[in-house]
N, C-alpha and C positions, 0 to 999 in steps of 0.2 A: 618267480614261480618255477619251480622244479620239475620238466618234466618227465612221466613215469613211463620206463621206456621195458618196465620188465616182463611187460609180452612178447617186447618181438626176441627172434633168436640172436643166441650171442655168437661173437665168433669160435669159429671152430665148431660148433651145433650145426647139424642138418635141419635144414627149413621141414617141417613136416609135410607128407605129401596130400594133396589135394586129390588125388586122384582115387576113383571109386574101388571097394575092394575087389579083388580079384577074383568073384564068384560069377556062376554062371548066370545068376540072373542080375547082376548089375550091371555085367558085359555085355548082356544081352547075347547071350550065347545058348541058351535055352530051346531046343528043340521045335521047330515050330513046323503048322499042318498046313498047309494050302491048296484049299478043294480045286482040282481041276473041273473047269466049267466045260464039260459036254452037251453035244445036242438033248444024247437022252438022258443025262441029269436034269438041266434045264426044264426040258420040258416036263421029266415025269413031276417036279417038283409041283411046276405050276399045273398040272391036271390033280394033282394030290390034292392039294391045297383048296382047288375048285371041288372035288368031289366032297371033300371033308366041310367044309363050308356052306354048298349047297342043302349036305345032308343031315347036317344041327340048324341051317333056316327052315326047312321043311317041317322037322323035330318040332323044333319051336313056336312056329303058326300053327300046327296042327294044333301042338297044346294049348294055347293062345285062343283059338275060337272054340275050344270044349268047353273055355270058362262060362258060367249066367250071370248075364248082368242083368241091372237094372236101373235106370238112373232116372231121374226126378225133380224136373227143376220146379222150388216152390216160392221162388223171387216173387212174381209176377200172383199167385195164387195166395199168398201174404198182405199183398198189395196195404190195406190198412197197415197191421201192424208193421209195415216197410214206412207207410209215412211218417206214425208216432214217434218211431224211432230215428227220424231227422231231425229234431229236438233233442239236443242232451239234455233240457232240464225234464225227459222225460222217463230219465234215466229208473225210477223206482216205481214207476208203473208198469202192470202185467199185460202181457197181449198175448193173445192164443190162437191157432189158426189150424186148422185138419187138412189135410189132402188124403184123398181118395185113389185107390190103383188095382188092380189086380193083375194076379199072377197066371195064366194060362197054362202051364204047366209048374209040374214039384220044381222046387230048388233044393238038389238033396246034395248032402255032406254038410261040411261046416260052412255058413254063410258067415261073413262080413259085413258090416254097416260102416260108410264113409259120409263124413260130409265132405262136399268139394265146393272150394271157391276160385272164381273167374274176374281176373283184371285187379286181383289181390297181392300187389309186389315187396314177396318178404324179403329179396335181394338188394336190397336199398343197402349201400353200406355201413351208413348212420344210424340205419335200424337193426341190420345183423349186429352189430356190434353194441348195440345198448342194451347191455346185462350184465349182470355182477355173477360170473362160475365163482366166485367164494363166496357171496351170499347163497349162492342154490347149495354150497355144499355143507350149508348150514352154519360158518364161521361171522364171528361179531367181526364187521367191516365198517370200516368207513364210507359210505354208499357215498358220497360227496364226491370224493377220488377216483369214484369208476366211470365208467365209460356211461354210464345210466342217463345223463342228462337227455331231455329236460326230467323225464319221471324219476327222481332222486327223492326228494322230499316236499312236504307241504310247506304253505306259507309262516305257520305255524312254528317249521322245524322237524316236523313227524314225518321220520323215513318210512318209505313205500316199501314191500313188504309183497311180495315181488317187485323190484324195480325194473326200469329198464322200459321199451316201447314195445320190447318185443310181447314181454309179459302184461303189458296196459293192453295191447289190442287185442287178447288171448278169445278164443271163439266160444262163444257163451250160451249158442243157440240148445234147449235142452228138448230130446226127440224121443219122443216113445214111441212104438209099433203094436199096432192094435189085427186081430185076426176077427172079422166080421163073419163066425160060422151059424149059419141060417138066423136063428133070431137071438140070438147070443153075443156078445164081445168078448174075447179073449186075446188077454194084454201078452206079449210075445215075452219071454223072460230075454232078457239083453247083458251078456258079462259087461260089467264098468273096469274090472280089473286083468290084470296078464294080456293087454294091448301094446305095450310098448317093450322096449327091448330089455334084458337085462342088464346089460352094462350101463345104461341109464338110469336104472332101479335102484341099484346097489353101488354105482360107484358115482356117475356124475352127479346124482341129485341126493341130498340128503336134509333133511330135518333137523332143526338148531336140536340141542339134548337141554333135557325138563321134566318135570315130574307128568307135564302133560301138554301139550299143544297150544294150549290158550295162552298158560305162562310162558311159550319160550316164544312168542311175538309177541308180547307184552309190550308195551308201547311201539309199535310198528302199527302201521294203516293201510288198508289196501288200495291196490292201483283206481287212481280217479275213473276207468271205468267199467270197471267190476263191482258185481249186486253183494258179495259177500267177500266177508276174510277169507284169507288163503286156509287155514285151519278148518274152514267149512264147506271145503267145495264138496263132498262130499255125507250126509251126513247121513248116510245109509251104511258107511263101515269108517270109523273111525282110522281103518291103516290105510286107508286110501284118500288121507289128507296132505295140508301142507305143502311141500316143495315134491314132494314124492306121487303126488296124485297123478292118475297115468292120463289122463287130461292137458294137464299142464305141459308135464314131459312128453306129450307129442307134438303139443302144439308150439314148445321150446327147439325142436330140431327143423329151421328152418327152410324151406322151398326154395329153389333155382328159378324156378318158373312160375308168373303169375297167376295161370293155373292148375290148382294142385288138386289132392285128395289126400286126406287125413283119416287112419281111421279112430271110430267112435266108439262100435261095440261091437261084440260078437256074438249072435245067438246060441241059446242056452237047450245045449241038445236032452232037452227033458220032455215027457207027457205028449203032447198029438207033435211036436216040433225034436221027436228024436231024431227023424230020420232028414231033416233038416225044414223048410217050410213047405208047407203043402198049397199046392191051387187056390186059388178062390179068391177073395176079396179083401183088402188087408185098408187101412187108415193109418198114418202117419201124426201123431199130434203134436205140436210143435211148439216151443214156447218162445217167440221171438223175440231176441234180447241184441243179435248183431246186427250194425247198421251197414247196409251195402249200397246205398243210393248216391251217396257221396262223391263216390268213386268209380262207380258207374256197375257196378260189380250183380253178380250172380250167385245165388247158392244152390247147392243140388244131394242130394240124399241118396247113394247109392249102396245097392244091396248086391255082393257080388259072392262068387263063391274062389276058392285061388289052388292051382294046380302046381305041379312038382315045379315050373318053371317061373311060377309068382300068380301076379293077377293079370287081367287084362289089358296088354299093351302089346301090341305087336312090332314095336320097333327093334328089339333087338333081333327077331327071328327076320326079319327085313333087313339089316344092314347085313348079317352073316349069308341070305339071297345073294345081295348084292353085291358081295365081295366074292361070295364064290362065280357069280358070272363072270367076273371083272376080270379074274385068273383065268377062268375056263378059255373066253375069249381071249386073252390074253396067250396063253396056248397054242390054239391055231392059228392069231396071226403068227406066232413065233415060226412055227411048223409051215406054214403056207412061205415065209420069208424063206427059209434054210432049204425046202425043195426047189423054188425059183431058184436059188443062188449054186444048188447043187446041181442045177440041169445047168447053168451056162458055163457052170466050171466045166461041165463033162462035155458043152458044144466046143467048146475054144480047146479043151485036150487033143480034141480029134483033130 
């Protein structure tokens, strides 16, 4: 065997050089800055740092507690249809259940309607990842192949249509708000649609293409336990079906924390509810379809209203608190150490 030796250099050739070019930054010759650390650098930093910190957690609780909430738990007030629904062969029967509340003062601007669930864990890793992003973007898949198991297909063979566990457990509870004014009921108008974000609208979720919805899930089945096809979660507006319905796509962007809050709807600033709900005595009707007993869980219906800084949560206006102490204190012992250390420099000079 002949070997090929026409890489290396021949005699008389200079070996080529290894060595990096002779620019100033690969010599590392490149001018460089380094802050001299003074007492009052130092310190002014860490008193900056506390003031600016301090003064965005303050900012932010403030805004924090101007939000209205109102929250509602109707687990326990359900009570029957909470039983019914411990039975999955109860799956196609209706249950219906009112809660009662009032509001003691207006909730004015835009309100918010959430439901929230407790000791509901969507971080599971087996469950965040059981879904098919190319079936939601509407593409013919192989649903076998994906991550979907066990909700892939039926015994039959007939893919599930949303697949996946995340899309089988999807929150199905349906809530209308009623305004009880003197001897009258007045149904509260609620947006179903422009809840959920845009770039989940138009880019992550989309709709197989068809001359119409029914045919483009044409032999697909809906998840074992959902009441209806994905093409009729909606049947009050036809563009607010399918993969696209803003239902689905929130309840598709999953939770960190077992308990969360999703929202549902948004009141519809029309007629005695311009100026957003007024006082008085409102009803909740409910149609109980999620089971929560299983897993020991809670649901709650929260009406809130959300400020330049989000909704109500005071944590971040607390950890920016706390961080500005942290410096501030941080600060004076610095300052309290450097004059101790200044006075015995200046006894042992003398």
């Amino acid at each position: 065997m002949k070997n090929n030796t026409s890489f290396l250099p021949q005699e008389g050739q200079a070996r080529p050089s290894r060595c990096p070019d002779n620019s100033a930054f690969k010599q590392q010759k490149l001018p460089g800055w380094k802050p001299q650390l003074t007492v009052a650098t130092v310190l002014s930093s860490f008193f900056l740092t506390g003031a600016f910190c301090l003064s965005v957690g303050v900012c932010l609780i403030l805004s924090t507690n101007s939000v209205r909430e109102i929250q509602i738990d109707y687990s326990d007030k359900c009570s029957g249809c909470s039983k019914l629904r411990e039975n999955s062969s109860n799956w196609n029967k209706e249950c219906h259940c009112s809660v009662n509340f009032t509001l003691k003062e207006d909730i004015l601007g835009d309100v918010f309607m959430y439901y929230g669930l407790q000791n509901f864990y969507q971080n599971h890793r087996r469950y965040v990842i059981s879904r098919s992003d190319a079936q939601l973007l509407g593409q013919n898949v192989n649903i076998q192949k994906s991550s979907c198991a066990p909700f892939t297909t039926y015994r039959n063979g007939t893919p599930m249509a949303p697949c996946g566990a995340i899309a089988n457990s999807m929150f199905n509870d349906t809530i209308d708000l009623f305004y009880n004014l003197n001897s009258s009921v007045i149904q509260v108008p609620l947006l179903r649609t422009g809840n959920s974000w845009w770039t989940d609208k138009n880019v992550k979720f989309r709709n197989p293409k068809s001359y119409n919805l029914s045919s483009a899930f044409a032999g697909t089945a809906r998840p074992p336990y959902w009441q209806k096809p994905v093409y009729l979660l909606d049947e009050e507006d036809e563009r607010n079906n399918g993969y696209i319905n803003d239902d689905f796509i929130i309840w598709m962007r999953v939770s960190a924390f077992a308990t969360f809050r999703n929202l549902y709807r948004r009141v519809s600033r029309i007629r005695q509810f311009a100026d957003g709900l007024p006082a008085g005595n409102y009803t909740f009707h409910i149609s109980y379809n999620f089971p929560v007993t299983k897993f020991k869980g809670r649901k709650h219906v929260i009406l809130s209203t959300v400020v330049w800084s989000g909704g109500n949560n005071p944590f971040l206006g607390i950890a920016y608190v706390v961080s500005g102490t942290a410096a501030t204190l941080t600060g004076f012992v610095i300052t309290a150490v450097h004059l101790k250390l200044r006075k015995k420099k200046t006894y042992f000079q003398k």
